[in-house]
GUTI-266535 format. One record per residue (C-alpha): z, x, y. Coordinates in pm, whole numbers, plus 50000, padded with zeros to 5 digits. Last residue first. Layout:
+-------+-------+-------+
!     Z !     X !     Y !
+-------+-------+-------+
!     Z !     X !     Y !
...
+-------+-------+-------+
! end
This chain:
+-------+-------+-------+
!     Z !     X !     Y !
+-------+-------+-------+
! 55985 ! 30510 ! 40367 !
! 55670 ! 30483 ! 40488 !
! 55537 ! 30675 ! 40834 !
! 55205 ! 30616 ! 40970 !
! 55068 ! 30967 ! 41139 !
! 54908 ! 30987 ! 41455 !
! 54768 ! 31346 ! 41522 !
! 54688 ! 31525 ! 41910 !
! 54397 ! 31732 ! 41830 !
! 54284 ! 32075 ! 41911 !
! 54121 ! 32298 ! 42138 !
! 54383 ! 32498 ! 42327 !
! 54255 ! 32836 ! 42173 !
! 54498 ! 33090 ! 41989 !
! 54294 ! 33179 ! 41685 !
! 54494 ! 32900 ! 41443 !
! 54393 ! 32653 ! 41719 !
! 54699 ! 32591 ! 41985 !
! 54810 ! 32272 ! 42145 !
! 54929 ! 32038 ! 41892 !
! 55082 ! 31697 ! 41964 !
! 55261 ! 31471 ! 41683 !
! 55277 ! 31079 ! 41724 !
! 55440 ! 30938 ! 41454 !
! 55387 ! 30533 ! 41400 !
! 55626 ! 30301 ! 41205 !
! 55456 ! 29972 ! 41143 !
! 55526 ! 29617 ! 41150 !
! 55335 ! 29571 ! 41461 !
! 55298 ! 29938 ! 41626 !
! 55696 ! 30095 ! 41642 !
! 55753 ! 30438 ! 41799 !
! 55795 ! 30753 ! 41702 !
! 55777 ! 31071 ! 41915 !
! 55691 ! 31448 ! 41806 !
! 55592 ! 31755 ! 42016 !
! 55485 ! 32122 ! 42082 !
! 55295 ! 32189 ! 41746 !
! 55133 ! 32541 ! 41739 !
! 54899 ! 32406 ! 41514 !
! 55104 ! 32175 ! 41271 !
! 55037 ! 32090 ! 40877 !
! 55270 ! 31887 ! 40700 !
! 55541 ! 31902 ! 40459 !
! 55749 ! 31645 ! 40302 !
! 56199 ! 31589 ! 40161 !
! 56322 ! 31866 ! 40318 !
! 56702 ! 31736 ! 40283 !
! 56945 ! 31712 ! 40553 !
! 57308 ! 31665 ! 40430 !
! 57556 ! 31445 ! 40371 !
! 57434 ! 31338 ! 40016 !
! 57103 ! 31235 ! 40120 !
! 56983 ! 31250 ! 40506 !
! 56542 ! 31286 ! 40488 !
! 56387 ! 31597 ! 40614 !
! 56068 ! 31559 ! 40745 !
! 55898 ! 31979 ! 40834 !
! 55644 ! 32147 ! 40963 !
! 55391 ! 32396 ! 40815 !
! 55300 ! 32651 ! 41042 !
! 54909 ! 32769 ! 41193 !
! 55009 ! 32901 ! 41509 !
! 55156 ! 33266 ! 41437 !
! 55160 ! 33436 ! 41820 !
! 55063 ! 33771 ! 41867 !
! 55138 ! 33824 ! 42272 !
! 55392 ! 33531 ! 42286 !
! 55556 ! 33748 ! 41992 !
! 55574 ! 33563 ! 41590 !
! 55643 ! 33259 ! 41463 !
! 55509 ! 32901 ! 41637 !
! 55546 ! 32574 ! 41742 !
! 55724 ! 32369 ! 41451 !
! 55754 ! 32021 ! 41470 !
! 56106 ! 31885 ! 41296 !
! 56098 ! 31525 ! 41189 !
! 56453 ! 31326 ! 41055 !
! 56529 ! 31068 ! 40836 !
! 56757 ! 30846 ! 40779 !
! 56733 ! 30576 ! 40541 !
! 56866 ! 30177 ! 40494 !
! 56550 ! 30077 ! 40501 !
! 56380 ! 30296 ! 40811 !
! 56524 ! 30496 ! 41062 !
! 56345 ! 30805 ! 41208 !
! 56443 ! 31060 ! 41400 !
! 56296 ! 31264 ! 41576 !
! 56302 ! 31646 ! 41691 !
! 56063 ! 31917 ! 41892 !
! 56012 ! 32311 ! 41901 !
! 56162 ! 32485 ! 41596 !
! 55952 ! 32787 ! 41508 !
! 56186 ! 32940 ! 41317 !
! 56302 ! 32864 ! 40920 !
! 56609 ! 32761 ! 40774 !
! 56813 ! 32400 ! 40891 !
! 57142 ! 32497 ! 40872 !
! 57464 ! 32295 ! 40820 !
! 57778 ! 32107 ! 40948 !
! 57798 ! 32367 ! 41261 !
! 58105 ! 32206 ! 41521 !
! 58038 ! 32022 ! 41825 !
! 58339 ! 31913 ! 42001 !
! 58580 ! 31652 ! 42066 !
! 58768 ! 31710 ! 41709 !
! 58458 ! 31668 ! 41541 !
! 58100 ! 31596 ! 41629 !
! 57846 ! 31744 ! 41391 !
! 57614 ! 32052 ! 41441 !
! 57283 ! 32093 ! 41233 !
! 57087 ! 32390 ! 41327 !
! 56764 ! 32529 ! 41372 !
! 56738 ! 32905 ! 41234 !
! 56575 ! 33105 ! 41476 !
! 56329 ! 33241 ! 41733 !
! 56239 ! 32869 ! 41813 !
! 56536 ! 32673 ! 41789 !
! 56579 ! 32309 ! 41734 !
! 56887 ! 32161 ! 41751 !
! 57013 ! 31875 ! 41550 !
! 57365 ! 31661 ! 41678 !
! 57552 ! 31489 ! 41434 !
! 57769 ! 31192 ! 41471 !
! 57968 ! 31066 ! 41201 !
! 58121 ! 30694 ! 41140 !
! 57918 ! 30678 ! 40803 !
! 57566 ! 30850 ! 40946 !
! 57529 ! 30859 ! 41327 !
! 57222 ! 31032 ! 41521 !
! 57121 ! 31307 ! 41736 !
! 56830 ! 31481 ! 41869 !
! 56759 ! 31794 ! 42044 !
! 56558 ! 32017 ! 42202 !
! 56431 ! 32389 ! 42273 !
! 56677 ! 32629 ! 42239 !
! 56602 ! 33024 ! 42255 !
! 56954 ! 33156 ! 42256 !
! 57301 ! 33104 ! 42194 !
! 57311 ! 32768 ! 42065 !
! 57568 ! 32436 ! 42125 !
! 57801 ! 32584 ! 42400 !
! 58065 ! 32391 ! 42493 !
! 58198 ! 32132 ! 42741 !
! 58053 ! 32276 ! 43124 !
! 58054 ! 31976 ! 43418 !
! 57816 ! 31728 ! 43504 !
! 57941 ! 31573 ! 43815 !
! 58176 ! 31256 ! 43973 !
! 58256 ! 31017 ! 43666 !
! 58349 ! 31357 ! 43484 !
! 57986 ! 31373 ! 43310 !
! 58013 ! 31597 ! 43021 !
! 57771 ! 31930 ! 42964 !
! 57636 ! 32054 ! 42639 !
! 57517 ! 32387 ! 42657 !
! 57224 ! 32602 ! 42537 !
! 57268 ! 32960 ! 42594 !
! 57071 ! 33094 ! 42855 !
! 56696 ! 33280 ! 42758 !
! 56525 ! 32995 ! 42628 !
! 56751 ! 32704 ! 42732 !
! 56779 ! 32364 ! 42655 !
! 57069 ! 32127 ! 42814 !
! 57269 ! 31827 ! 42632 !
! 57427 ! 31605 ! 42858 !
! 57746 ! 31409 ! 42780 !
! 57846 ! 31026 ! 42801 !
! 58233 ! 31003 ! 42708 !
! 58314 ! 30641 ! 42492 !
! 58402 ! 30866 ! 42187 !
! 58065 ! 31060 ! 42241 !
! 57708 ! 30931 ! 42457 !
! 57398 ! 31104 ! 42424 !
! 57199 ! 31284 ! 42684 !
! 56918 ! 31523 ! 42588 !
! 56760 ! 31729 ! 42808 !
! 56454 ! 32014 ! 42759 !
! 56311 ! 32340 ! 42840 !
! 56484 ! 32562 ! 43024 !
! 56440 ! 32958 ! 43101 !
! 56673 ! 33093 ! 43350 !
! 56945 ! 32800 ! 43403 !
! 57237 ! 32692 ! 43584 !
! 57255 ! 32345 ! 43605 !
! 57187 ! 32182 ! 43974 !
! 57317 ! 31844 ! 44100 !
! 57193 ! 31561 ! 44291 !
! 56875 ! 31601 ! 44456 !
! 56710 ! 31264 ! 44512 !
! 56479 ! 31033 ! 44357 !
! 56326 ! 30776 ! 44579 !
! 56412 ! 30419 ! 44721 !
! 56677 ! 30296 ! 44592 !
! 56938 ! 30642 ! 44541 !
! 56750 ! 30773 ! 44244 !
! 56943 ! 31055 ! 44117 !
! 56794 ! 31423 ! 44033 !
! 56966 ! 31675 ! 43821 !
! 56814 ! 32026 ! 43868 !
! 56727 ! 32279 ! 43637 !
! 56779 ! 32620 ! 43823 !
! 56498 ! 32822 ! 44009 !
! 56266 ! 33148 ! 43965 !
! 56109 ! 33289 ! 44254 !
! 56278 ! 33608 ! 44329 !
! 56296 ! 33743 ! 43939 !
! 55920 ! 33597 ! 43884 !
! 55757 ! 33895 ! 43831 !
! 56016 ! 34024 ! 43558 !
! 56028 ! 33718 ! 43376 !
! 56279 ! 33453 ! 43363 !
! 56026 ! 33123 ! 43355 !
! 56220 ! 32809 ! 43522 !
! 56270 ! 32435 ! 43495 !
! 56401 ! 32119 ! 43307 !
! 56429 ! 31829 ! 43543 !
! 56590 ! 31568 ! 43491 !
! 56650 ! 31215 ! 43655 !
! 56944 ! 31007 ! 43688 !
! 57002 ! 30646 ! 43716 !
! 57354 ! 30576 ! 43814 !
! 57475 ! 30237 ! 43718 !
! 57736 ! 30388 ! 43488 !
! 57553 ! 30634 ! 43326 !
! 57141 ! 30603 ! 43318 !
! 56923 ! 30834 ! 43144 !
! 56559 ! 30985 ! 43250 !
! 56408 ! 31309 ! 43123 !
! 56141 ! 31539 ! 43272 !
! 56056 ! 31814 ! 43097 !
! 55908 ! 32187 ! 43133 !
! 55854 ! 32261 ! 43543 !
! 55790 ! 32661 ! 43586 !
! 55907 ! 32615 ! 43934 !
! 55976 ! 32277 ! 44143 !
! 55970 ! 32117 ! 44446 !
! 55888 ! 31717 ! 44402 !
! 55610 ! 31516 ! 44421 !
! 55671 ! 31102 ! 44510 !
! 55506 ! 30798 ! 44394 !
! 55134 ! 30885 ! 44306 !
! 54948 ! 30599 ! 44136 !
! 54982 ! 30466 ! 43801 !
! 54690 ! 30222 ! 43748 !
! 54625 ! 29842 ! 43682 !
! 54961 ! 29661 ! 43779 !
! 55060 ! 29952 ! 44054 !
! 55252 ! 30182 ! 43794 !
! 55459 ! 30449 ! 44002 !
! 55373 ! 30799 ! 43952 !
! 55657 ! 31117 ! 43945 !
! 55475 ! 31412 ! 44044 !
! 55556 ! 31793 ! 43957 !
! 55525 ! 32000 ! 44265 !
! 55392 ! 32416 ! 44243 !
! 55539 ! 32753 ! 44208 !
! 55468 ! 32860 ! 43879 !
! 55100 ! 32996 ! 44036 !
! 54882 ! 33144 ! 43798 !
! 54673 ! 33455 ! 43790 !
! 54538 ! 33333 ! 43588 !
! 54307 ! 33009 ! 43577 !
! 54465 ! 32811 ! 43823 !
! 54809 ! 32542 ! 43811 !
! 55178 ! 32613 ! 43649 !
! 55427 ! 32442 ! 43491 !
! 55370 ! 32068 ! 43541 !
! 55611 ! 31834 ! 43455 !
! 55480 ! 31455 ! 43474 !
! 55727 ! 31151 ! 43559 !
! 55619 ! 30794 ! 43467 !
! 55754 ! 30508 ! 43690 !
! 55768 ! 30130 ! 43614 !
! 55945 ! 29923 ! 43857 !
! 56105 ! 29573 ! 43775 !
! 56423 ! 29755 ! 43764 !
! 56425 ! 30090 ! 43686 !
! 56206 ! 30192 ! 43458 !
! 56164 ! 30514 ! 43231 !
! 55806 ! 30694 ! 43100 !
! 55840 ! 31062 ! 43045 !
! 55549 ! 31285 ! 43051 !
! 55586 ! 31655 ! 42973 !
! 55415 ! 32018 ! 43023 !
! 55083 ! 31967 ! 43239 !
! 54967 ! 32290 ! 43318 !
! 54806 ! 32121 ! 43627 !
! 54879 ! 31731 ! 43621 !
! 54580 ! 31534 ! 43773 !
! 54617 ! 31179 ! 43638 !
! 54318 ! 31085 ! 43419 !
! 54305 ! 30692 ! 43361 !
! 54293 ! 30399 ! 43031 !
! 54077 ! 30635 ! 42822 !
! 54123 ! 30482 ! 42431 !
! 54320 ! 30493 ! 42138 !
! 54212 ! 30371 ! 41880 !
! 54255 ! 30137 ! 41520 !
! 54260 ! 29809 ! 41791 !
! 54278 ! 29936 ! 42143 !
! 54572 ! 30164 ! 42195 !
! 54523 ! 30234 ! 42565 !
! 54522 ! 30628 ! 42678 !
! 54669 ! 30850 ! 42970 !
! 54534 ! 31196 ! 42950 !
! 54726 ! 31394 ! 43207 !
! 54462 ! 31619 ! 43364 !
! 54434 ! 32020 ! 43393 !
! 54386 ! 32272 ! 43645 !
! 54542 ! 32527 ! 43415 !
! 54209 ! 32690 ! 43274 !
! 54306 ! 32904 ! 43003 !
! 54555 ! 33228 ! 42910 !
! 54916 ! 33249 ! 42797 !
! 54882 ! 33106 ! 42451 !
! 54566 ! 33407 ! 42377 !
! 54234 ! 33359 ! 42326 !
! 54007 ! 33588 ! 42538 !
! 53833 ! 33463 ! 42842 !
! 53444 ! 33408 ! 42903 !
! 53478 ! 33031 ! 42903 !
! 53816 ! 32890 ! 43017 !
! 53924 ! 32752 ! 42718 !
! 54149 ! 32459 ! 42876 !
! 54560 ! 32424 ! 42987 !
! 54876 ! 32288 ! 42932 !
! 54770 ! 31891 ! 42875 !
! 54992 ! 31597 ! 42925 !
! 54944 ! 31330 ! 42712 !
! 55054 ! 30984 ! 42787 !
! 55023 ! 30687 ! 42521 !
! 54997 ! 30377 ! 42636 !
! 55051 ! 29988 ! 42439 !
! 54989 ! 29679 ! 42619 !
! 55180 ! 29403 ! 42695 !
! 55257 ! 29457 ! 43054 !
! 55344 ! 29787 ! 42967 !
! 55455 ! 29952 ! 42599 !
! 55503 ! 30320 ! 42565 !
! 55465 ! 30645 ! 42409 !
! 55515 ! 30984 ! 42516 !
! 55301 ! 31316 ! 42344 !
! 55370 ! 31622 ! 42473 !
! 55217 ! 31996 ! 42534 !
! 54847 ! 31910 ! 42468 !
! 54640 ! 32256 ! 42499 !
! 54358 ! 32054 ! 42471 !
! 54333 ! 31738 ! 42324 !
! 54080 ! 31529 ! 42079 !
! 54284 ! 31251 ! 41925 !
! 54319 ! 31203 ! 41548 !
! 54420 ! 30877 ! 41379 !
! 54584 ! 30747 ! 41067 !
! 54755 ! 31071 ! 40886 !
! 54978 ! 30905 ! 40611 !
! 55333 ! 31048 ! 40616 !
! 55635 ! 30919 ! 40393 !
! 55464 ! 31063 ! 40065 !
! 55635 ! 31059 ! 39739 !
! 55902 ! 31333 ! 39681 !
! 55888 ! 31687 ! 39677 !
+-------+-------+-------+
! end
């Protein structure tokens, strides 16, 4: 173990908070979290349980805080994404399900449009299960995904695809659907001058898809089973691709011969949400771990993991403390690296718990 890279700076109360996204607008720094669910009182703990008529938290960094800056109702709120296009600033909430059980899957996630004070509600589109939104541009096409679906008995008849969405001026549009049962995330990267799309699945194996100037068609398969995200990055004229996995191993891949190929493992389930970080001449990379265990018996209370690349390889180089951690983003604040980590389950399975900042050193 080497000297310490993380320093815990500030704690914000959540509940059930599924995703932390930061941004800057019109000078001011945001962060949006979206919130899964509440104790509902009388109920026992459990991840699948709660209150699901729940609020995006959108807050102001004010000085050593964060503050309020709006609510934005976002039942079982699942992922923000903040993207522009243009002169417009538009941030895109996945909701997975609304009530307090039974729940509906079958319900809109909104995509808000900032009105110089507030975001206000730009367009709501058809969805079920919604996990992620994620925005990339190829070309002068601005796309917009959405990761969706639950593959459970009860929802056999209901459940949908992930579907590609393209802004065509004046709203988002369908564009193309990827086959899907459980998804949960997008990651688009771009490979000997070829942009490809990276596509999370729980129950489908996770694929990597290449955009043929017309669609996104099939390249490879990156995991067989329970993927959750991804991130990549470039060390002496390589390019590696991490994937987390929850039931599993995470892995390492790197890019070789037009394809991904496994350069090494990274041990230990749980694996939920990537970063990387780079900072003096080093690479490092964050791994927040959900949980071990069933959905019924869950294991909350893990240690996640900063690796740090030395020798060619990834290297655990800290430890720290998640509860059922769902996200990670870092972002710059002054001359500072900041590390935003949300949490969404207490050690006995409530949605109590607190969003951490972290100051990173290398």
């Amino acid at each position: 173990m080497t000297d310490q890279h993380l320093t815990e700076r500030i704690r914000i109360p959540t509940s059930g908070a599924r995703a932390v996204a930061p941004f800057t607008l019109d000078g001011r720094s945001f962060l949006a979290i979206p919130q899964l669910s509440s104790d509902a009182t009388g109920t026992p703990p459990g991840m699948n349980g709660g209150d699901s008529n729940t609020d995006l938290l959108l807050l102001r960094r004010e000085g050593d805080c964060y503050v309020e800056h709006q609510r934005i109702p976002a039942p079982g709120g699942e992922d923000a994404e903040f993207f522009r296009i243009g002169d417009e600033a538009f941030l895109a909430v996945a909701s997975i399900r609304s009530g307090r059980g039974p729940y509906n899957y079958e319900i809109d996630s909104a995509i808000y449009t900032w009105d110089g004070q507030r975001f206000v509600k730009f367009q709501s589109v058809p969805a079920f299960a919604a996990k992620q939104w994620r925005y990339f541009e190829i070309d002068g096409h601005h796309f917009l995904g959405l990761a969706q679906g639950v593959s459970l008995p009860q929802h056999k008849d209901s459940n949908r695809p992930s579907v590609i969405f393209e802004w065509d001026g004046t709203q988002f549009r369908p564009f193309q659907e990827i086959p899907s049962q459980w998804a949960y995330n997008w990651h688009a990267l771009e490979l000997d001058g070829q942009h490809f799309l990276a596509h999370a699945d729980n129950v489908d194996p996770s694929r990597l898809y290449r955009w043929d100037g017309t669609w996104f068609v099939g390249h490879q398969t990156l995991v067989e089973t329970e993927g959750r995200a991804f991130a990549d990055f470039t060390v002496d004229g390589e390019t590696y691709l991490a994937c987390a996995v929850l039931g599993g191993d995470s892995v390492l891949l790197r890019w070789a011969g037009g394809r991904f190929v496994q350069h090494q493992v990274l041990a230990g389930a749980g694996g939920r949400e990537l970063a990387v970080i780079e900072q003096n001449g080093r690479l490092y990379l964050v791994r927040v771990n959900f949980l071990t265990g069933t959905r019924e018996n869950p294991t909350t209370s893990l240690q996640s993991q900063l690796y740090q690349w030395v020798d060619g390889k990834l290297e655990v180089v800290e430890q720290f403390p998640t509860s059922g951690g769902t996200d990670v983003a870092v972002y710059p604040d002054g001359g500072d690296t900041l590390v935003a980590v949300s949490n969404s389950l207490t050690a006995d399975v409530r949605f109590s718990t607190e969003t951490v900042i972290y100051s990173f050193t290398a």
